[in-house]
C-alpha atoms as an extended CHARMM CRD file, in Angstrom:
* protein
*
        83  EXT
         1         1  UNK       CA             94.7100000000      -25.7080000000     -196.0810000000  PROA      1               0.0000000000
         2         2  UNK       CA             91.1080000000      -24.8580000000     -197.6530000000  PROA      2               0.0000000000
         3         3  UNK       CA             90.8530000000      -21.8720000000     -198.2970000000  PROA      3               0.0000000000
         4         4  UNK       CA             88.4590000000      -20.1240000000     -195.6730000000  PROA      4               0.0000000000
         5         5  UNK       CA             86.8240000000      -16.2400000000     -194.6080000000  PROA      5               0.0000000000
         6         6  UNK       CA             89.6270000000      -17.1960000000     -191.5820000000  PROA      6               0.0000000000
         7         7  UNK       CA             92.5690000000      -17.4900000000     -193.2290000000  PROA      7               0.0000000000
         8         8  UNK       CA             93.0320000000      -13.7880000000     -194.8670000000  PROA      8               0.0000000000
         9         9  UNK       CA             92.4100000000      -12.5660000000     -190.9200000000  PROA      9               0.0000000000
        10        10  UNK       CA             95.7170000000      -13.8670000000     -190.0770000000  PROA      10              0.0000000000
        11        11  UNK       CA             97.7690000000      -11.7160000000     -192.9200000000  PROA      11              0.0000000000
        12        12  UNK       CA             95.7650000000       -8.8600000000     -192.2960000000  PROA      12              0.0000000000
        13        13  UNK       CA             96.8650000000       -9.1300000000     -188.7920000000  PROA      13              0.0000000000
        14        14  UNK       CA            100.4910000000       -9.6990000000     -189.9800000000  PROA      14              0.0000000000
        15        15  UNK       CA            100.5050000000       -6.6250000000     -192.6140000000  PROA      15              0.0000000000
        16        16  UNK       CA             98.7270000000       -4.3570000000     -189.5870000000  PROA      16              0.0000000000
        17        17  UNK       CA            101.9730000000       -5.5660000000     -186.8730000000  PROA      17              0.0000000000
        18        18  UNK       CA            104.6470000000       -5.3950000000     -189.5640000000  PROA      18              0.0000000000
        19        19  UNK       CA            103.3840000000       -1.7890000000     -190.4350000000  PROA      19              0.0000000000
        20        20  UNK       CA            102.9150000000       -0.5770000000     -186.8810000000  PROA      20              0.0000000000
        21        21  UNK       CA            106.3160000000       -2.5780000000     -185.8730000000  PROA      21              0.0000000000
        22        22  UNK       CA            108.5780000000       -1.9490000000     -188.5660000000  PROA      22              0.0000000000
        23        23  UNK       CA            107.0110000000        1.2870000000     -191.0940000000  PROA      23              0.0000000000
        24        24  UNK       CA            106.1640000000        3.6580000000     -188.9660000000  PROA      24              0.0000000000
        25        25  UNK       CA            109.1390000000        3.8520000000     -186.8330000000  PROA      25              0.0000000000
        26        26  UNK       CA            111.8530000000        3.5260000000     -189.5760000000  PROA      26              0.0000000000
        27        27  UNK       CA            112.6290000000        5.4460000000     -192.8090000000  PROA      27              0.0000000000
        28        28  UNK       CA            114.4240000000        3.4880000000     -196.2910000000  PROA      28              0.0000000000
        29        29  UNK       CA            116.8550000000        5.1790000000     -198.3630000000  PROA      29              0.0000000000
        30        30  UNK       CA            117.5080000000        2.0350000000     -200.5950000000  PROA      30              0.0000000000
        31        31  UNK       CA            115.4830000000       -1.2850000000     -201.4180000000  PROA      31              0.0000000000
        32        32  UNK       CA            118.3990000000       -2.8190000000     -199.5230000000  PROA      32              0.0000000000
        33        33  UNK       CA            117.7020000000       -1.1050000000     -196.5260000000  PROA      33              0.0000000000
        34        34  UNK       CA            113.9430000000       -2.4410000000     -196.4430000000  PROA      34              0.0000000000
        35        35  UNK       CA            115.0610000000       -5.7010000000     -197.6070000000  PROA      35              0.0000000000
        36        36  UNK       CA            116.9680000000       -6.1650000000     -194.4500000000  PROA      36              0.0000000000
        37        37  UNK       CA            114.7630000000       -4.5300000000     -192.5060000000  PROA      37              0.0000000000
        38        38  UNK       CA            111.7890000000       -6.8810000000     -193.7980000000  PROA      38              0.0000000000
        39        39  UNK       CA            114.1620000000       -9.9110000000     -192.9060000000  PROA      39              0.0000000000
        40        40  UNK       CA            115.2810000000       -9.1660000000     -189.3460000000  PROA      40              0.0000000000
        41        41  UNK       CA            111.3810000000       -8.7110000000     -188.9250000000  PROA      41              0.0000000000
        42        42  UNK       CA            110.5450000000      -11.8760000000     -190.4520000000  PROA      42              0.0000000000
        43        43  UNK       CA            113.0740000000      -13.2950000000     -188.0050000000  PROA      43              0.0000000000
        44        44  UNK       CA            111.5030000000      -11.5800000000     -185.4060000000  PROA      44              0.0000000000
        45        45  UNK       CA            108.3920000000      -12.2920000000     -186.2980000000  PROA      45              0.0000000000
        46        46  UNK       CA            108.7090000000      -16.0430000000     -186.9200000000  PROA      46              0.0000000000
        47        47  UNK       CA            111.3800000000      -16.6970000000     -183.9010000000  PROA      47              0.0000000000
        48        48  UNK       CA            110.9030000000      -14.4430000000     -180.5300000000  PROA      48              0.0000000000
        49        49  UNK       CA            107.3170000000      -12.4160000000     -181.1030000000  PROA      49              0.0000000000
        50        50  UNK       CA            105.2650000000      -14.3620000000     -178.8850000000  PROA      50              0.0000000000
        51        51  UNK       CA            102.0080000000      -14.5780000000     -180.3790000000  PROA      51              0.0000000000
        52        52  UNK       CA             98.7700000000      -14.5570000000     -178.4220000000  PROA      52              0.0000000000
        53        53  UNK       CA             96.8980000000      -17.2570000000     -180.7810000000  PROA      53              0.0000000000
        54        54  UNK       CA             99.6310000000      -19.7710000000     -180.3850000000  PROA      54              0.0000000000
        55        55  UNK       CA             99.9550000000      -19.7810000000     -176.2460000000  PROA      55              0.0000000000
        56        56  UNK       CA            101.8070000000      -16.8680000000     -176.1560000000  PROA      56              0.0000000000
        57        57  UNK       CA            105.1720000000      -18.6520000000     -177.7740000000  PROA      57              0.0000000000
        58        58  UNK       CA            106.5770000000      -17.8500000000     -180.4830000000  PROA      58              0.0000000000
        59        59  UNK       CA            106.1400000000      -19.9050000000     -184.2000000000  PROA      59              0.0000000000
        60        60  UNK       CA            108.8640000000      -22.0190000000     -184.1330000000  PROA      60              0.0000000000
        61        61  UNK       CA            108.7550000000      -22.8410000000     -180.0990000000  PROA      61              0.0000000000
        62        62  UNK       CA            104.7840000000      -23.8930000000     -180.5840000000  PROA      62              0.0000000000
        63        63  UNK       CA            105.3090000000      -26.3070000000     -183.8920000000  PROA      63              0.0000000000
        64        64  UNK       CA            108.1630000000      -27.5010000000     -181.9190000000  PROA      64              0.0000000000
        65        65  UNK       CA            105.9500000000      -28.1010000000     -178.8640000000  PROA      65              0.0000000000
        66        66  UNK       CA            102.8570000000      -29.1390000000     -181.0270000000  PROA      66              0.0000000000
        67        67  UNK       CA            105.2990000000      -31.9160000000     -182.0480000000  PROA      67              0.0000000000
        68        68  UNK       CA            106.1540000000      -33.2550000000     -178.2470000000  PROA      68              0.0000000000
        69        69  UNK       CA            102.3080000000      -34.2060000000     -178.4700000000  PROA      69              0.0000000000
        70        70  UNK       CA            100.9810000000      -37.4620000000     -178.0890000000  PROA      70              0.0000000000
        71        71  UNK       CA             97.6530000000      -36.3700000000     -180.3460000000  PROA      71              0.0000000000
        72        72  UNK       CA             98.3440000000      -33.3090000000     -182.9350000000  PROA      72              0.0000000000
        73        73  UNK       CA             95.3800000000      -33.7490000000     -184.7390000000  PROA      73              0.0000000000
        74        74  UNK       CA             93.5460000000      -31.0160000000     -182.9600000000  PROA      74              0.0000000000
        75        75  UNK       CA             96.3510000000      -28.7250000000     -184.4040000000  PROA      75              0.0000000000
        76        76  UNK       CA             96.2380000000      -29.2610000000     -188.4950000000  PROA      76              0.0000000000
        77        77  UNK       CA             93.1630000000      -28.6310000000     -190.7080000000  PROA      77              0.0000000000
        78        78  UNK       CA             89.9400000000      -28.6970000000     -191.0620000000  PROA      78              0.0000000000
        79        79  UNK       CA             89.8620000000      -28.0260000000     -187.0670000000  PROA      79              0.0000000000
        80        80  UNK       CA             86.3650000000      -27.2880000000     -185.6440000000  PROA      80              0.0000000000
        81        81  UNK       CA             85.8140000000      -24.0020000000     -184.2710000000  PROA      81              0.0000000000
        82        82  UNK       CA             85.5550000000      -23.4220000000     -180.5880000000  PROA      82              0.0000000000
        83        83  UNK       CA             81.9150000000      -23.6920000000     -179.6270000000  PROA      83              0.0000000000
């Protein structure tokens, strides 16, 4: 996508639920331990989180609903911001 102002508010948002979600409630001994820590978040995070900006479903339920669609164009960039 172009690169936008917008687009650094979504990892900002991501780094701010992954800290609150995942840092402050658990401590690391080793790498490994945050390494799989990081990936059952991703998982998480990319699977069953539902997420507010995407009708409340989760990633990979909305792209697979986005692609039952008749017209997806409204869904892929540049998309026109809501007036």
């Amino acid at each position: 996508p172009p690169r936008t102002p917008d687009l650094n508010a979504f990892i900002e948002s991501f780094h701010s639920n992954i800290d609150r979600d995942l840092f402050r409630k658990e401590a690391f001994d080793t790498f490994e331990e945050a390494y799989e820590a990081v990936d059952r978040y991703m998982d998480f995070y990319n699977n069953r989180r539902m997420h507010t900006s995407l009708r409340n479903m989760p990633p990979v339920t909305f792209a697979e609903w986005v692609q039952t669609l008749e017209d997806r164009s409204s869904f892929f960039w540049p998309r026109e911001k809501a007036k």
